[in-house]
C-alpha positions as CSV (number, residue, x, y, z in Angstrom):
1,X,15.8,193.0,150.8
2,X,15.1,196.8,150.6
3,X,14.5,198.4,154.4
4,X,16.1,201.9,153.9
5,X,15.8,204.2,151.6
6,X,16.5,208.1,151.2
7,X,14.7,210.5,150.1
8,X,16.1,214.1,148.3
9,X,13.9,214.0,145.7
10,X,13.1,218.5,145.3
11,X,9.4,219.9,145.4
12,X,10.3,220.5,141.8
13,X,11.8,217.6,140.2
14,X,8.4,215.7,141.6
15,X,6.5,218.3,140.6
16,X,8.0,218.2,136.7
17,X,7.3,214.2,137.0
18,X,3.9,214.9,138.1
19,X,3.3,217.4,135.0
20,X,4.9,215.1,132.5
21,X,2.1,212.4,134.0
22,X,-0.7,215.0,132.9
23,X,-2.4,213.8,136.8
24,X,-4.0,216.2,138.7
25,X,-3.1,216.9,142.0
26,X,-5.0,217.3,144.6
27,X,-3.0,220.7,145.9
28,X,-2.5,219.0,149.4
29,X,-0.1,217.3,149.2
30,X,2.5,215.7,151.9
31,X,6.2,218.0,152.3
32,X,8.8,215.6,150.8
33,X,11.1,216.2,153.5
34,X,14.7,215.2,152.9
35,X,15.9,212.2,154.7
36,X,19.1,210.1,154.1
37,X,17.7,206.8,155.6
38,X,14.1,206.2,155.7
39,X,14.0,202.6,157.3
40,X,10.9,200.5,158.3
41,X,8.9,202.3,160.9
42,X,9.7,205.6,159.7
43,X,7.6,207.9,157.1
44,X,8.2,208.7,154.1
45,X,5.8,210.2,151.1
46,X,3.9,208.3,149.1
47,X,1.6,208.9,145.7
48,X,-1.4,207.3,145.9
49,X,-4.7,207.5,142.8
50,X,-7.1,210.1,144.4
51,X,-10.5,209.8,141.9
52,X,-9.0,210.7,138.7
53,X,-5.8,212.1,140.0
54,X,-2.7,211.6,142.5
55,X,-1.9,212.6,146.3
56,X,1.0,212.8,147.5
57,X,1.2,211.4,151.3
58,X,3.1,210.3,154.4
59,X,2.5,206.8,155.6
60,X,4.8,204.6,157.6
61,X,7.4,201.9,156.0
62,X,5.7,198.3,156.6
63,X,2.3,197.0,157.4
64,X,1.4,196.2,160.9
65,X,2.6,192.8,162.0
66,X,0.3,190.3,161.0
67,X,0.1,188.3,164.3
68,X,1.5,188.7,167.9
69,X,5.7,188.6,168.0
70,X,6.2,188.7,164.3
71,X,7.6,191.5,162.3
72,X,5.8,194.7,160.4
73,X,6.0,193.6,156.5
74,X,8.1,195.7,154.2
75,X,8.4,193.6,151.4
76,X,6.1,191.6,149.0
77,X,6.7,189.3,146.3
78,X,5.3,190.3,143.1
79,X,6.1,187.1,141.1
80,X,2.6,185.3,140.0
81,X,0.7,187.6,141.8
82,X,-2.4,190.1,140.7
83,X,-2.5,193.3,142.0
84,X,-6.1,194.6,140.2
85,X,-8.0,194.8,143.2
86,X,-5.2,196.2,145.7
87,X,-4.4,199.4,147.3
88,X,-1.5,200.5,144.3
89,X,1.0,203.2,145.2
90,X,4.1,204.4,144.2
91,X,6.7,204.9,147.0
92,X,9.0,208.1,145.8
93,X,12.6,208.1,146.4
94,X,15.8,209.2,145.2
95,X,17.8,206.1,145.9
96,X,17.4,202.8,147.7
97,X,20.2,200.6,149.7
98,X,21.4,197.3,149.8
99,X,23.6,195.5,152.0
100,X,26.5,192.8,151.6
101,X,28.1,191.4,154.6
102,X,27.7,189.4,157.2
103,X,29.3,191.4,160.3
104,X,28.0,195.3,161.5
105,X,28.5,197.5,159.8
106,X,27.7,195.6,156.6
107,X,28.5,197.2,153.2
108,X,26.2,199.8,152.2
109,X,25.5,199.6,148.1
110,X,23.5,202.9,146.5
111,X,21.1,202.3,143.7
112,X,19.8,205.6,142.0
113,X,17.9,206.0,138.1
114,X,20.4,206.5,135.7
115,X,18.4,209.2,134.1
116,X,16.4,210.7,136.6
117,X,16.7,212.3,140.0
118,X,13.6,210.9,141.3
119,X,12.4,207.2,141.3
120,X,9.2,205.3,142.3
121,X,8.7,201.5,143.8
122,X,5.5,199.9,143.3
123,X,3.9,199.3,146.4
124,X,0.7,198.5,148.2
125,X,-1.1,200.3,151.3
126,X,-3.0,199.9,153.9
127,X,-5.2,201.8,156.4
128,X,-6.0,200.5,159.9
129,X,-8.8,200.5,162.1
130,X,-7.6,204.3,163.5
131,X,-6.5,205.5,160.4
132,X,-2.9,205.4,160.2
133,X,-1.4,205.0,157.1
134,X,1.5,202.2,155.8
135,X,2.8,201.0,152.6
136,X,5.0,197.6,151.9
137,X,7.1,197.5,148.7
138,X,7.4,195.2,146.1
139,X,9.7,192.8,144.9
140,X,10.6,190.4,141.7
141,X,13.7,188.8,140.5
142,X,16.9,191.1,140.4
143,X,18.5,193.0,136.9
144,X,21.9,192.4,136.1
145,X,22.4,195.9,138.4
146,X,21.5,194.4,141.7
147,X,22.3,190.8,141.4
148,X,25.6,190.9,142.2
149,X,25.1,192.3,145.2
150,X,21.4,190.8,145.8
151,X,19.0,187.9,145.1
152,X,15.9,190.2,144.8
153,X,15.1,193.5,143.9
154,X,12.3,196.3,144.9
155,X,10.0,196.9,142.0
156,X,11.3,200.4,140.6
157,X,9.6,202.5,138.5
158,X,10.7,205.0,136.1
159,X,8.3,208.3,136.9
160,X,6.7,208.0,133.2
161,X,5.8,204.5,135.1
162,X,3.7,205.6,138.2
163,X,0.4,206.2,136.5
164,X,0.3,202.6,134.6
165,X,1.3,201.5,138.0
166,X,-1.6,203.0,140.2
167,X,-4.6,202.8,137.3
168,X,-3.1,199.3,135.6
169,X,-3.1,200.7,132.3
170,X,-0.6,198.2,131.2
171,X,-0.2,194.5,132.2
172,X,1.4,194.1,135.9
173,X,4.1,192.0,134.0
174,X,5.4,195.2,132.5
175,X,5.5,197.2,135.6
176,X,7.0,194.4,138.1
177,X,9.9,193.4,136.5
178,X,13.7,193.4,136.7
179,X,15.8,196.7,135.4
180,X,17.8,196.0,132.0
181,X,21.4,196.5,132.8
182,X,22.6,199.7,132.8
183,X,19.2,201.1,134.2
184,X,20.5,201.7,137.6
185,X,23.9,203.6,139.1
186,X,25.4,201.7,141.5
187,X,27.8,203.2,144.3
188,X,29.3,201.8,147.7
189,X,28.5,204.7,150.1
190,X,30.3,202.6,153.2
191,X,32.5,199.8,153.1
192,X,31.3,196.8,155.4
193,X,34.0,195.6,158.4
194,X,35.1,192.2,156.6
């Protein structure tokens, strides 16, 4: 499943996403500092519903193990599942990777929007006891774009998305769902060993 992601999404292509959303911003927002692989543990900038508007900012990729020798969680099945009462927030991203493979280094598959330089993936976060910040993405069936390659997909959102995603102003079933085909550009960016 999805553990890295990049992130070259420009102060004003968000910003232009942001302004087609009609949300106010709270003016402090997190720096969406480029990064070419944002993998679990890392940060990376998230938009999350402040009041009536949106903030933009950094939290780290997966919650906090839930017990002792177990790993952080990074991804979370959407199928079935209610989100009304969560923590909603929209991970922003340029483009996520998939791998295919089974010896290092594994094939490394590129998923960016057709239309848009900038993407979302609905997510959830959390806030522990010190106040550190993390956010888990997540998933639902694959689209014919990513089930050759994999069995499950992140939960992407176009940016006229992100609002109905963090104030449910449509059904969840709308919002989590696979891509129709053609939604997603698809690129090998490094071929696996085998």
């Amino acid at each position: 499943m999805c553990n890295d992601y990049e992130q070259h999404v420009s102060q004003a292509a968000y910003a232009k996403a942001i302004a087609a959303l009609e949300l106010a911003s709270t003016g402090e927002d997190a720096a969406l500092l480029p990064a070419d692989d944002i993998r679990i543990g890392d940060s990376g900038p998230v938009l999350r519903a402040k009041g009536n508007g949106v903030e933009l900012v950094t939290m780290r990729f997966g919650f906090p193990p839930p017990r002792p020798k177990a790993g952080p969680i990074f991804n979370f099945k959407s199928d079935g599942r209610s989100f009304a009462d969560s923590r909603r927030c929209v991970i922003v991203l340029s483009g996520f990777f998939e791998f295919t493979g089974t010896k290092y280094p594994k094939t490394k598959h590129r998923f960016v929007l057709r239309d848009s330089p900038v993407m979302g993936i609905a997510g959830l976060w959390s806030e522990d006891g010190e106040g550190a910040l993390s956010f888990t993405m997540l998933t639902t069936a694959p689209g014919p774009d990513i089930a050759p390659i994999h069995d499950r997909q992140v939960c992407v959102l176009h940016p006229d998305d992100w609002a109905a995603w963090l104030f449910l102003t449509r059904p969840e079933a709308e919002l989590l769902r696979p891509l129709p085909a053609g939604t997603l550009v698809v690129e090998v960016v490094r071929e696996g060993s085998d």
